[in-house]
N, C-alpha and C positions, 0 to 999 in steps of 0.2 A: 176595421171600421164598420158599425152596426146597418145597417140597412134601416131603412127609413121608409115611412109609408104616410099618404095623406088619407086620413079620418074622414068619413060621411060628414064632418063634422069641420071639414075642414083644418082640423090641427094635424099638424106632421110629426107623427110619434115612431118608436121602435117597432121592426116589425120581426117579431117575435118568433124566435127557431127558424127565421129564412135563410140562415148562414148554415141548414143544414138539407138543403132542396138538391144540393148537387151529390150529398151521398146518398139522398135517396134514390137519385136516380144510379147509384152504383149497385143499389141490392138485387140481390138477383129476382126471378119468378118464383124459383124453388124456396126461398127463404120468406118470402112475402104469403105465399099462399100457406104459412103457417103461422099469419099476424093477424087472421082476421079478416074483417072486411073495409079497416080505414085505409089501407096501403090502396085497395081498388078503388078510393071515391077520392083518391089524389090525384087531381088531371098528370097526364103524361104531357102537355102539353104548359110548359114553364111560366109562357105568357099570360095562360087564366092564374096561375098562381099570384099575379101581381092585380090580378084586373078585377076577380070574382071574388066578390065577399062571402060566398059560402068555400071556396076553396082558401079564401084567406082564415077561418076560422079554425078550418081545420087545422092547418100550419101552425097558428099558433096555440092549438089544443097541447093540454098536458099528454095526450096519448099521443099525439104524433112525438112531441118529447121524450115520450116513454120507447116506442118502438124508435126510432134511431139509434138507441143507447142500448136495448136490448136486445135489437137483431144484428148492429154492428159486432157489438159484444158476442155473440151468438159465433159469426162469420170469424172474425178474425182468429178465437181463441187456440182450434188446431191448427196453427200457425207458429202460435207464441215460444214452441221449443218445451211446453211446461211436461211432454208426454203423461198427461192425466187428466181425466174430464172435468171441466169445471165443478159439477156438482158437489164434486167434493172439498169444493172452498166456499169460505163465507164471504162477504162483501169486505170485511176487513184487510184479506190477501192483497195487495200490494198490484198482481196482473191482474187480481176482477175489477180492481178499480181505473187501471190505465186502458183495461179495454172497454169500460164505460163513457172512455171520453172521446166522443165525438171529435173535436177542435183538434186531438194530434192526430186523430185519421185523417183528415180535411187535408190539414196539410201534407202531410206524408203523400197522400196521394194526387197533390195538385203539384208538390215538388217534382213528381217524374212524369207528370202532363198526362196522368188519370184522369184527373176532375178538372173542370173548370172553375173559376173562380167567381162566389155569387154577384159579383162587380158584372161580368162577362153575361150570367145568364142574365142581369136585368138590362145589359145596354143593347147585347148582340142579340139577342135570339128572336124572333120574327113572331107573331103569331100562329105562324104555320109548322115552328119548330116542335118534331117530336120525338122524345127522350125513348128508344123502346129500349124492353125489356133484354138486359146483359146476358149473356149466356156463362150455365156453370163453367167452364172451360174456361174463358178470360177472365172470370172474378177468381179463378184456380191459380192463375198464371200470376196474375197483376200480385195475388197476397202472399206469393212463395218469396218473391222478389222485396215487397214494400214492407211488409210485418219485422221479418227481420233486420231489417234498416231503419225500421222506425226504434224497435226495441235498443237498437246500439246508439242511436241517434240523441233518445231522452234518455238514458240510463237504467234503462229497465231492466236489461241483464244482469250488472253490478246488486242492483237491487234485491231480485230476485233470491240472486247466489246467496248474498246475506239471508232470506227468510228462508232459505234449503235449511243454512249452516246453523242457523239460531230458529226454529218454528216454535211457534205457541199455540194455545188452545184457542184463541181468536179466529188462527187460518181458517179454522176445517166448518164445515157446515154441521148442522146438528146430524144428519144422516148418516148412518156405518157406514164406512170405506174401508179399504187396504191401507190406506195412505194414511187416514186416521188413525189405526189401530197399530201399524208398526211408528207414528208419533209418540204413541202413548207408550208402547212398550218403552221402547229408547228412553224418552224423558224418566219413565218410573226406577229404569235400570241406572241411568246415571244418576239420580239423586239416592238412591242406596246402594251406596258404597261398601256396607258391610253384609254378609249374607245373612239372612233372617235366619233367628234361632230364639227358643223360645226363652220367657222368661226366667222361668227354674232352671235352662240350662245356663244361661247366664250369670246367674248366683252361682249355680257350682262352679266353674269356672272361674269367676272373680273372689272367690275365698283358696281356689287354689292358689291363685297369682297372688295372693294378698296376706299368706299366713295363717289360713283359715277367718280370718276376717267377714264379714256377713256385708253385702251391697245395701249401704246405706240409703233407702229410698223414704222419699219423705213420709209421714203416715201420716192419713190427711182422718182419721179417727178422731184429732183433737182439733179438723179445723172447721170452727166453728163461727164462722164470722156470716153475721147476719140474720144469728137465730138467737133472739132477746132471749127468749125462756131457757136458752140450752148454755146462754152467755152465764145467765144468775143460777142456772144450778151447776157450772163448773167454776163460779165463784167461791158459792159456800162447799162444791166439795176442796178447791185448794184451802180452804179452812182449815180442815181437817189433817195437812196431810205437815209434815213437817217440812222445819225451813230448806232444808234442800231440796226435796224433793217437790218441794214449791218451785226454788229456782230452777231444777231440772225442770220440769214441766213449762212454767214458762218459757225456758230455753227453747223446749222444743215447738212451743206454740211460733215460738217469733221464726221458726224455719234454720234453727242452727241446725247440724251435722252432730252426729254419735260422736264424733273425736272432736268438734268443738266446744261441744257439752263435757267432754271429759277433759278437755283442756281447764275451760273457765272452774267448774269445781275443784276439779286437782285429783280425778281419777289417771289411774297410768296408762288403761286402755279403753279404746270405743265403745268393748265389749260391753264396760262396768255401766257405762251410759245407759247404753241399749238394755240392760237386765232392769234398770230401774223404771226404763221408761216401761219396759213392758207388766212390772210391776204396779205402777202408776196404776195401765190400763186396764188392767185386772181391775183394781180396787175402783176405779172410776164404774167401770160395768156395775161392779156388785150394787155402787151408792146409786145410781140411776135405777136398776133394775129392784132395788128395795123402794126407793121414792113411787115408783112408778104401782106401786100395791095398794 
């Protein structure tokens, strides 16, 4: 239920980030005196929080929003089981995001009677009541116990295990890591499956396995789509050139294979294909390289 506050103004509106006064008061000194100077201009003292409209400003300032999410975040994360420092995750990762959330710390830690409940601190606490400062030692204890309970509690673990088992280039932050760099090897090595060799060894290879056969790779020499001048002068050179060797040529323009081109004409092998196309290309250079005088 939102907590509610009355306006200078008399209207009774939302009062904004007060559902998160009782974890402030859980953060330690040590982690505070590395947030600046708004953690010290936050009374310890619960009751100005409801009474004093410079302290009510604060509270609902986007910084005070900001540090709760990223000092809790801060606190809890060598807790979380992840054995690796956050830095090396992006906001994406799955635990920087459940550790950003305020609302399941709240609870988790009001469930084992850590915190009290913001209902408690506006009805019970006195003006006299004051919040001091937690010592490292109990915020040690209290998140050895509560982190991992909260983690089995939402399903954080399950979760996790999945992004161990499946990681993508999202997790990681942009800065090198260990963690990054054995991602990348892994990914690189399971997605090639065959070991890198080079091109010409491959062609030898594939006319061993083939009959002496030649690796049919397409030749992009004739491809010429989207250059008007180069469209009309391999118009008027297929002019020139006779009718099959028209049809071969276009054959190979529209991307058929050496053995479908010697299929469609009615040669016996690939090879006849490929001799004429290389022919073709011969005579296509010389007509281009004379135009061009």
């Amino acid at each position: 239920m939102p907590i509610k506050i009355k306006r200078k103004n008399g209207e009774v509106t939302r009062y904004k980030n007060a559902e998160y006064i009782p974890l402030f008061y859980f953060l330690p000194k040590s982690l505070l005196d590395k947030c600046g100077n708004l953690p010290f201009q936050v009374s310890r003292y619960p009751y100005e929080l409801f009474h004093d409209w410079k302290q009510i400003e604060l509270i609902e300032s986007d910084q005070f929003n900001l540090l709760i999410k990223d000092a809790f975040h801060y606190l809890v994360w060598p807790y979380m089981g992840l054995n690796a420092g956050r830095e090396i995750y992006s906001g994406y990762y799955p635990a920087w995001n459940f550790s950003h959330m305020p609302s399941y710390w709240i609870k988790a830690l009001y469930d084992v009677g850590v915190l009290p409940s913001i209902e408690d601190v506006v009805k019970k606490f006195t003006p006299n009541t004051l919040f001091n400062f937690v010592s490292d030692e109990y915020v040690d204890t209290v998140l050895r116990e509560v982190v991992p309970q909260a983690m089995e509690k939402f399903g954080m673990n399950d979760i996790i295990a999945v992004t161990k088992e499946y990681p993508c280039f999202e997790d990681f932050d942009d800065r090198p890591s260990r963690q990054k760099t054995d991602f990348k090897n892994r990914y690189y090595h399971n997605k090639t499956k065959h070991p890198m060799i080079s091109l010409e060894s491959f062609k030898e290879e594939y006319k061993e396995n083939h009959d002496d056969a030649e690796w049919d790779m397409i030749d992009d020499s004739f491809d010429l789509e989207g250059d008007t001048a180069s469209k009309i002068d391999l118009e008027r050179f297929m002019e020139t050139l006779s009718e099959t060797d028209r049809q071969i040529l276009q054959l190979r323009l529209e991307k058929y294979t050496y053995q479908e081109i010697a299929d469609k004409v009615g040669y016996a092998t690939h090879s006849a294909a490929k001799k004429h196309i290389d022919k073709i290309k011969k005579q296509y250079q010389e007509y281009t390289d004379k135009g061009a005088e």
